[in-house]
C-alpha positions in Angstrom: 60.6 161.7 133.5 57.9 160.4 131.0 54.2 160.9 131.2 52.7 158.2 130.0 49.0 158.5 131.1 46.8 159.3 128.3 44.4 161.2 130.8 46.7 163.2 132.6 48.0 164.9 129.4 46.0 166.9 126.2 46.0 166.0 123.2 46.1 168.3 119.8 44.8 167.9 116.9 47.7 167.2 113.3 47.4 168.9 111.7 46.5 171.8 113.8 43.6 174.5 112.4 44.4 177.1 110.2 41.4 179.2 112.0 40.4 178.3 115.3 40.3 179.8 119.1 40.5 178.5 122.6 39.7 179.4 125.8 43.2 179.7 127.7 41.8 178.7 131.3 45.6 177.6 132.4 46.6 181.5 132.8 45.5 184.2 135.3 45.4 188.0 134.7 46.5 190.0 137.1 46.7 193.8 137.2 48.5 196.4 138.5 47.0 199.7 139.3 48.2 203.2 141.3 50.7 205.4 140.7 53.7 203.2 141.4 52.9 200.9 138.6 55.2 201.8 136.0 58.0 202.1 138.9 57.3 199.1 140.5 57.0 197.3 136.9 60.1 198.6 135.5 62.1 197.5 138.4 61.3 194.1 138.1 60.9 193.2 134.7 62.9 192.6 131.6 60.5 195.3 129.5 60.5 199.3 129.8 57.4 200.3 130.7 57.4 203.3 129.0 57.1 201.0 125.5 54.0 199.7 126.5 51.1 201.5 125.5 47.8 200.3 124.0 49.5 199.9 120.4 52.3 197.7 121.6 51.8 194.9 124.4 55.2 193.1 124.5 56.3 190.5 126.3 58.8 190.5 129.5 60.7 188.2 131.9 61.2 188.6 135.8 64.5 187.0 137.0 65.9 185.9 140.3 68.9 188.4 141.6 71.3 185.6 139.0 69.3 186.2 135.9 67.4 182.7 136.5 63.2 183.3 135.4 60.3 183.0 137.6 57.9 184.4 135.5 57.2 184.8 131.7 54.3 187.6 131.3 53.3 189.7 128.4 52.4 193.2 129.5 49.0 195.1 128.5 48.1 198.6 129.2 44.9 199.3 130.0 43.8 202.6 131.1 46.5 203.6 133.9 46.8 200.2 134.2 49.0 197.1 133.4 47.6 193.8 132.5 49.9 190.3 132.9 48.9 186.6 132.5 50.8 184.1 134.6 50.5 180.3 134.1 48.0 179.0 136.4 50.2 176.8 138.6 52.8 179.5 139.0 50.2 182.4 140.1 50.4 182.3 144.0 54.1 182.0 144.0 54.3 184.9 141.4 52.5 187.0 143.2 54.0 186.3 146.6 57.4 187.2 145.5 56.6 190.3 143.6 54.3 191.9 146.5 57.5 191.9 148.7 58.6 194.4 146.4 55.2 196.0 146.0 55.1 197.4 149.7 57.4 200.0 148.8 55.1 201.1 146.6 52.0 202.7 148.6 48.8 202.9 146.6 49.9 200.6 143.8 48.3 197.1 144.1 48.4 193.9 142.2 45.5 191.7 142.3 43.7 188.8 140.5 41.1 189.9 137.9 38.4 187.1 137.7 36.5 188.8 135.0 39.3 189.0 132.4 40.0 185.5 130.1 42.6 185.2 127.6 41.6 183.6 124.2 43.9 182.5 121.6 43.1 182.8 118.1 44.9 180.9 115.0 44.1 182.5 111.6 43.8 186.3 110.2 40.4 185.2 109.4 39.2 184.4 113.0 40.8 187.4 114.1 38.9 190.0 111.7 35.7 188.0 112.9 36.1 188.8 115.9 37.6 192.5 115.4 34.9 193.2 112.8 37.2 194.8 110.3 40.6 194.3 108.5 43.6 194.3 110.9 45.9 196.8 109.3 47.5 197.8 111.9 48.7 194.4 113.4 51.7 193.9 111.2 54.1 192.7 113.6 54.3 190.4 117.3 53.0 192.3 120.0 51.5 195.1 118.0 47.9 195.7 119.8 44.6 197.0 119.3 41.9 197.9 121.5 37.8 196.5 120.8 35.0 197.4 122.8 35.4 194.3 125.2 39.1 193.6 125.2 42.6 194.0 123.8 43.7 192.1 120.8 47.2 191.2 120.4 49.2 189.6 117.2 51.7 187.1 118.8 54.0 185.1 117.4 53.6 183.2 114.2 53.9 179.1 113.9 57.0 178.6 111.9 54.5 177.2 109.1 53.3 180.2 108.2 50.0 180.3 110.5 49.0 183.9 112.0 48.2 183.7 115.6 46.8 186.2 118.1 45.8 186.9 121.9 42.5 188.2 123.0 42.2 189.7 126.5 38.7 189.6 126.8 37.9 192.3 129.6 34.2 192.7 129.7 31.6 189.9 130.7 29.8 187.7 128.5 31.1 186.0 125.9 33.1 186.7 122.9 32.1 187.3 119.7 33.6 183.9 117.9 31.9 181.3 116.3 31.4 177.8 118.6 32.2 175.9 115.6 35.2 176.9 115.9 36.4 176.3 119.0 39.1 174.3 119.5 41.3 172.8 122.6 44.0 174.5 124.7 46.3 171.9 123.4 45.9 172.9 120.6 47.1 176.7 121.5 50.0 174.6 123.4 51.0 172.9 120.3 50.9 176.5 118.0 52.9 177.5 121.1 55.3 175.3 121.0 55.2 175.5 117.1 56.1 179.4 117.2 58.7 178.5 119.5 57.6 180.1 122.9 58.2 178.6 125.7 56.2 178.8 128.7 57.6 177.8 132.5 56.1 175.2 134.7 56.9 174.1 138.1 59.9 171.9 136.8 61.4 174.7 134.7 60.7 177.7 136.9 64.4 179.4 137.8 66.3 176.7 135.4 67.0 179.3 132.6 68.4 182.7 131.8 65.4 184.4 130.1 67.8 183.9 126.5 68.2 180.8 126.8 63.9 180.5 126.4 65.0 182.7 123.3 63.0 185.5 125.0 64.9 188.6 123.6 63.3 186.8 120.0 60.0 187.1 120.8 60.2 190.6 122.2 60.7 189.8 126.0 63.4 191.7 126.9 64.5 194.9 126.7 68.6 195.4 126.3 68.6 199.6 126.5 66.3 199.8 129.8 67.6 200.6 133.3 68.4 198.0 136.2 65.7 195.4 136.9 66.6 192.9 139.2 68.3 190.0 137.3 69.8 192.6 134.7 73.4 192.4 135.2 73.2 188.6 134.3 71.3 189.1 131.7 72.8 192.2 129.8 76.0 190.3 130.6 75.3 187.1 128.6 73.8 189.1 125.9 76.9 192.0 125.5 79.6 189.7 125.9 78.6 186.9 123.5 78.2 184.2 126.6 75.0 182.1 125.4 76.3 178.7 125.1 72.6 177.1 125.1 69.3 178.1 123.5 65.9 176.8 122.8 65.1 174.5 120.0 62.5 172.9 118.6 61.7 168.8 118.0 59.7 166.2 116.7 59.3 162.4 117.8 57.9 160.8 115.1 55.8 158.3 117.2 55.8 158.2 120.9 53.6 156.0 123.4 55.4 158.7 125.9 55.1 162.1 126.1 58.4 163.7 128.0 57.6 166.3 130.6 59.0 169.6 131.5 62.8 169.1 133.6 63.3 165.8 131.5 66.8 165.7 130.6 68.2 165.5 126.7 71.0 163.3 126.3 73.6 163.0 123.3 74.7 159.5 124.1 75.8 159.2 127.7 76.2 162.8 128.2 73.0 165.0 129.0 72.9 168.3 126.9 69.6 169.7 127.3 66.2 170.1 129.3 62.6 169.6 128.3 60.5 172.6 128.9 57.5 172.3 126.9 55.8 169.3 125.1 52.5 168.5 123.4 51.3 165.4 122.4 49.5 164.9 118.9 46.3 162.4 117.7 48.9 160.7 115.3 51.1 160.1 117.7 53.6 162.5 117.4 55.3 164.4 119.9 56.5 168.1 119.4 58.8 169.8 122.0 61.1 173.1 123.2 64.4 172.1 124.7 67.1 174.0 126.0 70.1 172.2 124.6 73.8 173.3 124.6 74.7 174.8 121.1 77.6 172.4 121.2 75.6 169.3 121.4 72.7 170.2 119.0 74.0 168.7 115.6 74.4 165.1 117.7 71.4 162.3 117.4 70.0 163.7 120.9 66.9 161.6 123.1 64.9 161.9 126.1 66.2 160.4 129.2 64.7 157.2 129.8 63.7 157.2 126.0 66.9 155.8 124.3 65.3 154.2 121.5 63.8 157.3 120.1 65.5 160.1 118.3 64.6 163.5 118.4 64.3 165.5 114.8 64.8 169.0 114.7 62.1 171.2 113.5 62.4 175.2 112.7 61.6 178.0 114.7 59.8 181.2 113.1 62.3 183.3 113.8 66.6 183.5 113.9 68.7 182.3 116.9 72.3 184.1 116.2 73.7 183.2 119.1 74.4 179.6 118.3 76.3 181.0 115.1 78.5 182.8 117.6 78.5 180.7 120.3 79.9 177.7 117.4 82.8 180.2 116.2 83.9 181.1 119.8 84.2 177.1 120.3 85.8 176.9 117.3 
């Protein structure tokens, strides 16, 4: 599975801005109001509810009853409320499957919020501009902070080094960021990609365990919390060592094609991995996530259909000790 019209696909800019922000128009906000929504939340979700306050807005999963994901969120409170953003394409299905377990819930309700857009913002410097003071108190991925018209939120770092954040603009109008800066949602996608966080599409949805999207490394799920639906699959795989596939990062040094999300890896003849997330650059490059078996990752591994191209592993900004364990239980 290649894509290899020009128009269907973005393209970012390499090398990518060390300030810049974009409008995020592929996500939707819902939110979750009444007094079932911590209950309702916390039953369906990989994050305890009661560690999200308007300091800390993590990250968090929702898996099928076998551990697979649906949904990759992050979770912000506002008020009595709880904020999510789910990828635009996903959005009906999302809902549709969590508001069967909403009518048990009377009161609570989960609904679309037109007026709320989600900016991403590369650089400390963009961010202060648009926070109108030093940022102290953003040290680490999802620590939070609330302005007069939104939430801001540090996420993830690229593994080069470049700070990156959220904005959940809340309040009409626009935001207070310079047009010069303003950059494309590709270019989000590629810092996304280059901070190593995947996103699920409707290819990928229900492929993965939400570790093997290295989830629990970006602060997405929650080991200590109660049952969720999905748990026992996933506390199972994390307490008893039985990750045997992760996500990694790659580079293509020049492709005319850009691989889409469900395209198979293959070390030779054997297939060993799965696309989720690619971005195609103005050089030419390609960067990519993969979930590839930990087994299989030191081989020369390639895009199905793409046999004459090699992929080159990049880092990720954070650690991945599973594969250390996972190669000394196969060992």
């Amino acid at each position: 599975m290649t894509n290899t019209d020009a128009s269907v696909s973005a393209v970012a800019e390499y090398p990518l801005p060390d300030n810049g922000w974009a409008d995020l128009d592929n996500r939707v906000v819902v939110c979750v109001s009444g007094p079932g929504t911590d209950k309702f939340l916390q039953g369906q979700f990989s994050q305890n509810l009661d560690e999200v306050i308007p300091e800390h807005s993590p990250r968090a999963a929702a898996a099928t009853p076998k551990g697979r994901a649906y949904c990759l969120t992050r979770m912000v409170r506002s008020g009595d409320d709880i904020l999510m953003d789910f990828p635009a394409e996903l959005a009906d299905d999302i809902i549709s499957h969590l508001r069967k377990y909403l009518m048990l819930f009377r009161g609570t309700t989960m609904e679309v919020v037109q007026e709320t857009k989600i900016i991403g913002i590369l650089g400390n410097g963009m961010a202060e501009t648009l926070a109108g003071k030093p940022l102290d108190s953003l040290k680490e991925p999802g620590d939070a902070c609330t302005l007069p018209d939104g939430i801001l939120v540090k996420t993830q770092s690229t593994a080069e080094g470049t700070p990156r954040f959220e904005f959940w603009h809340t309040k009409e109008g626009e935001a207070a960021l310079p047009a010069s800066a303003r950059m494309s949602a590709a270019d989000w996608q590629a810092s996304e990609i280059a901070a190593g966080v995947a996103s699920l599409t409707t290819a990928t949805q229900e492929s993965f365990v939400p570790q093997m999207l290295n989830w629990q490394h970006v602060g997405g799920v929650h080991f200590k919390k109660g049952c969720y639906t999905g748990q026992e699959v996933i506390a199972r795989m994390h307490f008893l060592g039985q990750l045997k596939k992760s996500l990694f990062r790659f580079r293509i040094e020049q492709s005319e094609d850009l691989p889409t999300p469900g395209t198979a890896l293959f070390a030779g003849e054997r297939s060993v991995g799965e696309v989720v997330n690619a971005i195609k650059y103005r050089d030419g490059s390609v960067e990519l996530l993969a979930v590839v078996r930990h087994d299989a990752a030191e081989n020369a591994l390639h895009p199905e259909s793409l046999s004459q191209v090699t992929l080159e592993p990049m880092p990720l900004p954070y650690p991945v000790p599973e594969r250390e364990k996972s190669a000394q239980s196969d060992t």
